[in-house]
Each structure stands twice: as C-alpha cells, then as structure tokens.
LOROVO-775024 format. One line per 5 residues: number of its first residue (from 1); for each residue x, y, z of C-alpha. Coordinates in steps of 0.25 Angstrom, whole numbers. Last residue first. Example, Ala and Ser with C-alpha at 12.3 -4.5 7.8 and 13.67 -1.06 7.14 Angstrom:
<nodes>
2 = 55 -4 29 ~ 49 -18 31 .
</nodes>
This chain:
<nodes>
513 = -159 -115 115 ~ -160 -103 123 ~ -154 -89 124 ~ -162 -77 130 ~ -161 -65 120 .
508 = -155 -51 122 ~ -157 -42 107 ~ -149 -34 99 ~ -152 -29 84 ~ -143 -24 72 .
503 = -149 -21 58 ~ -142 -10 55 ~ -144 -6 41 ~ -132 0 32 ~ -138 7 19 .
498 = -131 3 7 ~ -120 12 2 ~ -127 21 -9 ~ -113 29 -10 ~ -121 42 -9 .
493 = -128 37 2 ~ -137 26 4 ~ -141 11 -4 ~ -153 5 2 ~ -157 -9 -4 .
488 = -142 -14 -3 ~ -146 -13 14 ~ -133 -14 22 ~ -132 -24 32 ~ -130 -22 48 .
483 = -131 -31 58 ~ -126 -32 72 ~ -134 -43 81 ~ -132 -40 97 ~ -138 -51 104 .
478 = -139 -51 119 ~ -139 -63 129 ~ -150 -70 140 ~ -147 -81 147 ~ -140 -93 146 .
473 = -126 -94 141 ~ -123 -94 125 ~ -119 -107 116 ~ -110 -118 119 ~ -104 -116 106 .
468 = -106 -102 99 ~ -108 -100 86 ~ -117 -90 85 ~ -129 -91 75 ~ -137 -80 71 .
463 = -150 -84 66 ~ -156 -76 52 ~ -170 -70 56 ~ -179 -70 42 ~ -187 -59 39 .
458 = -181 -51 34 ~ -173 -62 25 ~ -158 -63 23 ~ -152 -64 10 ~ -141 -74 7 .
453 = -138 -71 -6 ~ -126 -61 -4 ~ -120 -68 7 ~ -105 -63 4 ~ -106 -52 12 .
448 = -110 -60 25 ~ -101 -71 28 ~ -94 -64 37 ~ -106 -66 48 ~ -106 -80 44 .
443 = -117 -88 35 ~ -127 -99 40 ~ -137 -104 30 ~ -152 -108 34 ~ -159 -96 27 .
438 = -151 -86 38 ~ -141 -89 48 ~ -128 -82 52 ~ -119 -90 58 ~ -110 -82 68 .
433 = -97 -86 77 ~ -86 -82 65 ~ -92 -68 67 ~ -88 -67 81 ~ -101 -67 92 .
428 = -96 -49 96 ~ -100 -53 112 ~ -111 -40 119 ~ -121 -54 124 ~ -120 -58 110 .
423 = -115 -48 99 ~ -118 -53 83 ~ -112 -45 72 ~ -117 -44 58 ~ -111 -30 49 .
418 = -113 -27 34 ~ -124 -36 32 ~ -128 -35 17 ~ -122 -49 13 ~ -132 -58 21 .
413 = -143 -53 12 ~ -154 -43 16 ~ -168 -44 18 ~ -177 -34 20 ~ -185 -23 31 .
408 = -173 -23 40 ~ -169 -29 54 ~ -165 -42 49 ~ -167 -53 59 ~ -158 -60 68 .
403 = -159 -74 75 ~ -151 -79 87 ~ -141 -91 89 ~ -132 -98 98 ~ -121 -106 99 .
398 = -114 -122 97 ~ -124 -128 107 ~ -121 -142 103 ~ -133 -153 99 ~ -126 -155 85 .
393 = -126 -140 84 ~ -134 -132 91 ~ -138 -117 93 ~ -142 -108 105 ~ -154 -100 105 .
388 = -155 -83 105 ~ -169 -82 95 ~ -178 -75 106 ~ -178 -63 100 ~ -172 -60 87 .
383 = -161 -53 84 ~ -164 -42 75 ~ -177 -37 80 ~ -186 -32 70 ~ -188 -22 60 .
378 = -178 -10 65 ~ -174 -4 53 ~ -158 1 56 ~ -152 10 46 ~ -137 11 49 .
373 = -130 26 51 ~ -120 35 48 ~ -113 30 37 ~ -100 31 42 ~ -104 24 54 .
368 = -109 13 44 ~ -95 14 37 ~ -89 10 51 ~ -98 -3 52 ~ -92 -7 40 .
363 = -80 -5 40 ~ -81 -12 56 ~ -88 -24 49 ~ -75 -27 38 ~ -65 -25 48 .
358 = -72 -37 58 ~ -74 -44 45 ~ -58 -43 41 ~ -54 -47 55 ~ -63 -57 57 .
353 = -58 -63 43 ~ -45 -63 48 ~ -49 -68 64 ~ -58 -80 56 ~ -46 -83 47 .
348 = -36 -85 59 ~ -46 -95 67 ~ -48 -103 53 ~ -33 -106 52 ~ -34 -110 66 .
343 = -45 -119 65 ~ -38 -126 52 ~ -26 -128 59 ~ -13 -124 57 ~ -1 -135 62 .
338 = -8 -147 53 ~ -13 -156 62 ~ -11 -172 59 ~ -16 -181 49 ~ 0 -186 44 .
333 = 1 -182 31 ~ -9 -169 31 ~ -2 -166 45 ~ 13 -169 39 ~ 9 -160 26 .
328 = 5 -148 35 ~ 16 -150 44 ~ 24 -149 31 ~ 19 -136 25 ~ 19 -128 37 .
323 = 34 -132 39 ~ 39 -128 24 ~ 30 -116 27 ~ 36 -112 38 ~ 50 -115 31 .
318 = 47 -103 19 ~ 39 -109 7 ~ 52 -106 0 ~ 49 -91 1 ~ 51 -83 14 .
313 = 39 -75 10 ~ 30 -79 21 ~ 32 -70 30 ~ 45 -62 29 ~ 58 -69 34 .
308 = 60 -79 47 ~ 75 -84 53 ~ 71 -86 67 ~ 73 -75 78 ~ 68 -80 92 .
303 = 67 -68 100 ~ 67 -68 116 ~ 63 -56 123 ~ 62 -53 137 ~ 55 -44 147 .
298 = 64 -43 161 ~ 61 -49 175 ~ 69 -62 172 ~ 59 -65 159 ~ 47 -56 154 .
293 = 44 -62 140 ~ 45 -57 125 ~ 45 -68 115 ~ 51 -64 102 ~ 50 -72 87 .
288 = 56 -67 75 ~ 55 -70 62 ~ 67 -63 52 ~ 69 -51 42 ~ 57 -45 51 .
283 = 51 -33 46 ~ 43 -41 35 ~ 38 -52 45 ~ 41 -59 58 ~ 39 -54 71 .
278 = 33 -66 80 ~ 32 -58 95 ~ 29 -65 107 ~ 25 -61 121 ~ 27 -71 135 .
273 = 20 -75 148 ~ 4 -67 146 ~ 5 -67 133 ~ 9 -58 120 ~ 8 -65 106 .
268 = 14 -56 94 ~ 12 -64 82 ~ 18 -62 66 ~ 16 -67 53 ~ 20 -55 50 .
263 = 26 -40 55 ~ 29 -30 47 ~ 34 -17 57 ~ 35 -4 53 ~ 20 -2 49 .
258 = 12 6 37 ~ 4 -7 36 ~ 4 -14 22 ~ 2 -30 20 ~ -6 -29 33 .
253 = -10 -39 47 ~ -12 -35 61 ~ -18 -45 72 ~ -21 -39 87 ~ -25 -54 95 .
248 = -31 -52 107 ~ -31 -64 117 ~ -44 -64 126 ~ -46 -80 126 ~ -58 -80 115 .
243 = -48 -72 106 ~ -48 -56 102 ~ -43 -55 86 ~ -40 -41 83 ~ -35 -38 69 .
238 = -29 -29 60 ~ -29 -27 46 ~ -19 -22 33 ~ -20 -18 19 ~ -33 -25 18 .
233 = -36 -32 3 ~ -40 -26 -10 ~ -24 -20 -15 ~ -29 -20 -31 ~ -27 -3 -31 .
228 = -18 -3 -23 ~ -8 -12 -30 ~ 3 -17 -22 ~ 18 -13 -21 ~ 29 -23 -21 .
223 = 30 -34 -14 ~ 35 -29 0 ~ 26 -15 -2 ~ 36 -5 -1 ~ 26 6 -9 .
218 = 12 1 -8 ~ 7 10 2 ~ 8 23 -10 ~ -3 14 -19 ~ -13 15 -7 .
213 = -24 4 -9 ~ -17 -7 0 ~ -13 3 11 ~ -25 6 20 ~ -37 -6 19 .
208 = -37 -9 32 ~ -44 -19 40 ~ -48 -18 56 ~ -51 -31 65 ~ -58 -37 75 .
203 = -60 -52 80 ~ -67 -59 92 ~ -66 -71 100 ~ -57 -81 92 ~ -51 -93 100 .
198 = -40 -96 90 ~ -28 -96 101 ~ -16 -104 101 ~ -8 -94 103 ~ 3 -96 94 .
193 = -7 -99 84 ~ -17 -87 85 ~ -4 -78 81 ~ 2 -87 71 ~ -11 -87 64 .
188 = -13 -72 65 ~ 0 -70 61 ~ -3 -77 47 ~ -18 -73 46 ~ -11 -58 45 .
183 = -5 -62 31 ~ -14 -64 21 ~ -27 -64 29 ~ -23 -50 36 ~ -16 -45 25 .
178 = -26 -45 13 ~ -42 -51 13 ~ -49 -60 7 ~ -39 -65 -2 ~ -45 -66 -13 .
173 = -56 -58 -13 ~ -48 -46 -7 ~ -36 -47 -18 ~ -25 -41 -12 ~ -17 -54 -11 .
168 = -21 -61 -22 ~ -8 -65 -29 ~ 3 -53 -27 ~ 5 -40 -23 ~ 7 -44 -7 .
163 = 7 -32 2 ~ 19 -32 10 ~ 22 -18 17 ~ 23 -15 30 ~ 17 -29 33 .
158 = 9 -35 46 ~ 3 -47 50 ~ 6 -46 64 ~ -2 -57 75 ~ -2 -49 88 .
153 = -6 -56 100 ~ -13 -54 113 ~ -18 -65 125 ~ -7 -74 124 ~ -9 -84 137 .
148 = 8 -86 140 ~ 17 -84 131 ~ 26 -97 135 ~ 15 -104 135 ~ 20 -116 128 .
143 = 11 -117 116 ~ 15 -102 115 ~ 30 -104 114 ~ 26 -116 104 ~ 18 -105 96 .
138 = 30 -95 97 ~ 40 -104 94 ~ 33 -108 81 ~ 30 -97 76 ~ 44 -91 78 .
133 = 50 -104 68 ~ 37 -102 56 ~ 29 -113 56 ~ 15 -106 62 ~ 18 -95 51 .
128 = 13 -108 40 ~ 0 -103 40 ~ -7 -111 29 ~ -18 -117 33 ~ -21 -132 36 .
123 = -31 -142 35 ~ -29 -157 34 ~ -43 -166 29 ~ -54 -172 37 ~ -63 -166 25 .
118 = -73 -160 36 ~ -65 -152 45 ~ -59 -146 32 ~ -72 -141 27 ~ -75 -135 42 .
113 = -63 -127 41 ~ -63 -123 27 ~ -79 -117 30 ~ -73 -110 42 ~ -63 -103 34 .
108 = -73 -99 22 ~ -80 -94 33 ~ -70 -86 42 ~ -63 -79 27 ~ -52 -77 18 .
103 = -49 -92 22 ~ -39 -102 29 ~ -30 -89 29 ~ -19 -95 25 ~ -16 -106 14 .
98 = -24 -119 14 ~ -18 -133 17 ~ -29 -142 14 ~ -28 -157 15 ~ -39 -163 2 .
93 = -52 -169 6 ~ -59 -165 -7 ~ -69 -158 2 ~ -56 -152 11 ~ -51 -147 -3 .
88 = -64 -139 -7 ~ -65 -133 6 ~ -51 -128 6 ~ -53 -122 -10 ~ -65 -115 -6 .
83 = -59 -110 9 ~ -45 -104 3 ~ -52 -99 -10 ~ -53 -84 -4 ~ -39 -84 4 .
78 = -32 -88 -10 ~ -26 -99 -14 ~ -14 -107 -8 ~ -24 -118 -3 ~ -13 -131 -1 .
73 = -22 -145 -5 ~ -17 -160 0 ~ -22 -172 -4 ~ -21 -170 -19 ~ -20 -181 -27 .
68 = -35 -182 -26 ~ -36 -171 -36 ~ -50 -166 -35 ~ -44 -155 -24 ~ -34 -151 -36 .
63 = -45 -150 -48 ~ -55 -140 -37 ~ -40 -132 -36 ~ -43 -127 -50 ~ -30 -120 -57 .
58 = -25 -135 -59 ~ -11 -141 -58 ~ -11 -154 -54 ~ 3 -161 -51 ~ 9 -170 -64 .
53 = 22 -172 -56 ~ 23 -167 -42 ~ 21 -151 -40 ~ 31 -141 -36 ~ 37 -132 -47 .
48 = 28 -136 -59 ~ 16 -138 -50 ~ 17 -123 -45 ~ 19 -117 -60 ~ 8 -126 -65 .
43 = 0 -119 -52 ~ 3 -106 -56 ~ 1 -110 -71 ~ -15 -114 -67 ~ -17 -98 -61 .
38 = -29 -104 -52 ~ -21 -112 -46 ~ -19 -127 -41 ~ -7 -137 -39 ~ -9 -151 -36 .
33 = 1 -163 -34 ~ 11 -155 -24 ~ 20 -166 -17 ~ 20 -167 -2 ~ 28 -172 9 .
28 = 42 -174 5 ~ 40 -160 -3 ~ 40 -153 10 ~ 48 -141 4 ~ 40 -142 -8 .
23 = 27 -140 -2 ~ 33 -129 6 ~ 39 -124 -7 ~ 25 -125 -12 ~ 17 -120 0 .
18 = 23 -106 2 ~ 29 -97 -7 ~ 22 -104 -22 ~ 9 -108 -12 ~ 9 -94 -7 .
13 = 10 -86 -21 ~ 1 -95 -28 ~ 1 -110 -32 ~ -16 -109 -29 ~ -20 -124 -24 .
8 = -8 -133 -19 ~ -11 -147 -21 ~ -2 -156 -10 ~ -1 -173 -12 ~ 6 -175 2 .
3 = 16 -185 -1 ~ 17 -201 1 ~ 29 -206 10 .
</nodes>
C-alpha cells in the first residue's frame, strides 16, 4: 500500500508536540518528504529525526508546494501566514491540513475557503479536541437527543496562570491575537460541534489588556514568568455569540485571570431533557465528563471519568492527535470527509474575530464619549433615496443593496473609518453579511484599517451590499448607516488626536428590483 507523501511547513513548538509523533505513530500511512522553516537547522533538525531518506529541507515553503512529491502539506506556521500559504497550496493542488484557527482573521478565512472549493482537494484544521474519549460521548449523546434542544452553553478557555513565553505567542502581528484564538477556538469548536449548530446571528464581545503588562501577575506563571514589557496580545476576553435558532453561547478565554478554577478545552451544554459538563484542564489531574438529569423524582448525576491530563501538553503527539492524524490520512487516502470541516473551522474564526472587532468599536466609541463630541457637517443625505434594490447573482436574489454618501466636504480613504454599522428595519446586518463597494472593488467592514490607498470620493456614492438570499419583504424598510472616521487633516487636543466625524444618516426606502 503506497504512503501519503506529508511536507510539514514551520517544524515549531506544535509540529515537534503534535504532528510529528502523530505522523510517526501512523507511520503505515505516511512518510515525511518535505520539511519547511524559516530557521532552516529547525527543519534539518525535524528531517534528521522524522523524515525518509534525502527529504527536502527548505526554509521557503514556495520550494515545498513546487515539489510534486508532496501530495500532502501540514500548516504549523503562524496564525498570520495561515491563508497565504493555504492559498498557495490549494493552486499547486496539494491536501491542506492547517493548524487552528483557519486564520487571524474572517477574510483571510473566507478567501482559504473559497481557494480550497476550487482546487478539489482535501481540507482540514487542526482541532484534534473532537477525538478526545469525553468528546466523543458528549457529541454521540447530542446526535441522540439525549439533551434535548440546547439553547445556552459555556465554552471555558480559561488559565490561572499559563501564559506561553515561547515562539510568537505574544507577538500581535503574528498571531493576531493571544488566548481567545490560541486556545478559546478550541472550546468554542467543541462547544459548536456538540451542538451542531453554526447558524450565526450576532456576536459581542469585551478584550482585556490587565495582566500581561504587570511584572508583579507574572509570578506562578505555568512556564515560567513572561516579559511585560514584550507581552502585546489580550490577557484574557469574553464572548457572547447569539445563534439564528436563539441559543446563547457565553465563551471565556485567558492565559491569566485571577480565578480559582482553570477550566480548557471545555463545554457546558444545558438543554431542555439533559445538562453536560466537560471539565478538563489545569485544575483537573484527569478529563471528566458529567451529565446532570431529573430521573425517579430526584436530579442525578452520572460522570464518566477517562484518564485526561493538561491540554494539549500530554507530549507524544497525545492519542487525540494520533486519531486526528489518521482519519485525516484515511479521508485524503480514501476521498472521504475529514471529521472537521472547512465550513465549520471558518464558523469559529468569524465569532473570534467578531469578538475582537466587536471589543475594538465599543473602544472606540467610548473614547468619543470621552471626548465629548463628534463634528457632524450635514452636506447631503447619507443614504440615498430611492437606491433600496435587490441584487443578482446568476439570476438569483442573493440580497439587497443601497447607496451612501460621505457627509463631509472631502474624501477620505477606507482606513479613517473608525466605526461602519448597517441597521435595517432596527436588525444590527453582521459584519461578515456587508460588501462595501467603491471604484468597482468590494472590501469588508473589517477590512477597513488596512485600506490605506483606497480613497473614497465626495462625491462618489459607494453601494452597500447585504448579503441576504431571498432578499427583503415588500414594502417599505428603514436604513440606519453608522459611520464615523476621523479627519487626519484636523488634529485637536493637546494630544493632537484627529477630529472624530459623525457622518451617520437614516432613511425609510421602498424596495424594488
């Protein structure tokens, strides 16, 4: 039986716990032909120990997709270079198995996703929880009803202590963010999983920055203390993810929290037959798994107690990831499903990055309080009348759009706007729903502070598109725009922060095609 030919790309800290003994433990199905980093001895290093005879070892990953020995290519770099290196991969038509989150961000997601429906290839990301014994039980006891209809869940994400000091972990660029896509993706996949539920209606969120900067919070840290002064990334966040079908979804992630109880890698799931808890994590020198139930006129509990350890540093690639790593080299064998799919992965990164932009505006809109006011010039109307139509793609009403105009006396590029929210008919449209159109490109909401040369005209309306498919009822329906930018050509204060301008505007339209 031929072998899956496997390039690992960045032989870091989770491909040396994690994929490489995984590898090695399913080493009937695989052989490692390629090894890739940007440190070339760490990948001479990993080729030495696990790779076949005369394996590539390159520190640019552009070398390993041009090998056509490679049918198979493991992401391990990262959270930034997730999307470019995927990307690249699906257009040399290699298999992509990509560590978790997909991406740092919705739109670097969405493009991975919609690269890997066109390639034809297999796509996987790495959340490995979902083989875990208690896992397992909960979802097939969730498949069976046995919970009931879950309408609130807690996915736990939480550390005492246990701030990672090593690789890129605090590093903001890098990563994109610290606990809440480092390790709070992890409960949130296992939380969304078990119940089957990735219907997103809305997403809020609060970011905190407490802990990381104190030298005095660094004492006890699991690995050791941590350098305040290097220490970019969120100490600790919390999440409130409201789904189409009315569940509620509270999710708490840190590396330090001044709490009892450390809690990963963890769901609570109430229904309306049954509750279950997943405790696993620092506090827990084993994985426990209770279901909590009303039987023979009294509440019960039952507990299944298999042998678990700390999240994901059991070593040896840890018998989750053994699992993981096979199924995923059964589906690439065999052209079946791998057990986490792409859809899903993407579902996770759009609440995280939700979560961060929701944090991000209500800053924002905060230090404009604290400022005291916004100027608002009152040129035109924002929304423009008589511009509510319905769009088409390939002959299907796939939503609706509008115009907008800029209430100001100038232009301003994409990358001043502070704030953009669209209300229809008093509904908060999520960000991940909106194309914003201007000089025939299309950009996301979220896309904003990195279009520094996208500059929009006065006098030009830009078209809100809402992605909406069957499009909005008959009648008439009321559009609220939120906008506010600051103007680099008026610095105020003894600071000289830019002036914040409201540029906000509401108007009822008729819609018609």
């Amino acid at each position: 039986m031929s072998k899956v030919k496997v390039a690992i790309i960045g032989c870091g800290g989770i491909a040396n716990q994690k994929h490489f003994p995984a590898l090695k433990n399913n080493s009937d199905l695989n052989e490692i032909v390629a090894f890739c980093d940007i440190k070339i001895e760490r990948a001479q290093k990993a080729a030495a120990e696990f790779g076949v005879a005369g394996a590539q070892v390159t520190a640019d990953y552009r070398e390993v997709l041009a090998n056509p020995a490679v049918e198979v290519v493991h992401i391990c770099t990262p959270n930034v270079s997730h999307s470019e290196i995927a990307i690249a991969a699906f257009e040399a038509k290699k298999h992509v198995y990509c560590e978790k989150p997909m991406s740092h961000s919705t739109v670097e997601a969405e493009k991975m996703v919609e690269a890997w429906k066109k390639s034809g290839m297999q796509f996987t990301v790495g959340y490995q929880n979902r083989f875990r014994p208690e896992v397992q039980n909960l979802h097939t006891a969730c498949q069976k009803g046995d919970l009931g209809d879950i309408y609130y869940a807690k996915a736990h994400a939480v550390r005492r202590r246990g701030v990672p000091t090593w690789g890129v972990f605090m590093d903001k660029e890098a990563q994109g963010g610290g606990p809440l896509i480092d390790i709070g993706t992890h409960a949130l996949d296992i939380t969304l999983w078990c119940m089957n539920n990735y219907d997103i209606d809305s997403v809020s969120g609060s970011v905190f920055y407490k802990l990381g900067g104190l030298e005095q919070a660094t004492e006890g840290n699991l690995f050791g203390p941590w350098n305040p002064k290097t220490y970019e990334v969120e100490d600790s966040a919390m999440g409130f993810i409201k789904m189409k079908n009315g569940a509620t979804i509270s999710l708490e992630a840190s590396w330090a929290l001044n709490i009892l109880e450390s809690r990963e890698a963890s769901t609570t799931l109430c229904g309306t037959a049954a509750g279950a808890e997943i405790h696993s994590g620092m506090s827990y020198s084993k994985n426990e798994l209770i279901y909590n139930r009303g039987r023979n006129g009294q509440l019960m509990e039952e507990k299944l107690s298999p042998v678990g350890g700390v999240a994901y540093f059991g070593g040896g690639g840890g018998e989750e990831g053994t699992i993981d790593n096979r199924q995923w080299l059964e589906a690439v064998k065999n052209g079946t499903q791998p057990l986490v799919k792409p859809e899903e992965a993407l579902a996770v990164t759009k609440i995280l990055d939700s979560i961060y932009q929701s944090a991000k505006a209500n800053s924002k809109e905060k230090e404009r309080e604290n400022m005291g006011f916004a100027m608002r010039m009152n040129f035109v109307d924002v929304v423009v009348s008589d511009s509510l139509k319905h769009y088409y793609v390939d002959g299907k009403k796939m939503g609706y759009q509008f115009d907008i105009r800029l209430s100001y006396y100038r232009g301003h590029f994409l990358s001043v706007i502070d704030e953009f929210k669209v209300k229809v008919d008093d509904f908060e449209v999520p960000a991940e729903r909106i194309k914003f159109c201007i000089n025939g490109k299309e950009f996301s909401p979220v896309e904003f502070d990195k279009c520094y040369t996208e500059f929009w005209q006065v006098i030009e309306p830009a078209t809100i598109k809402v992605i909406y498919p069957g499009g909005l009822p008959e009648g008439e329906h009321k559009i609220d725009v939120t906008l506010f930018f600051r103007s680099p050509y008026m610095p105020i204060g003894p600071d000289h922060r830019y002036m914040p301008v409201d540029s906000c505007g509401t108007k009822t339209m008729a819609i018609t095609d």
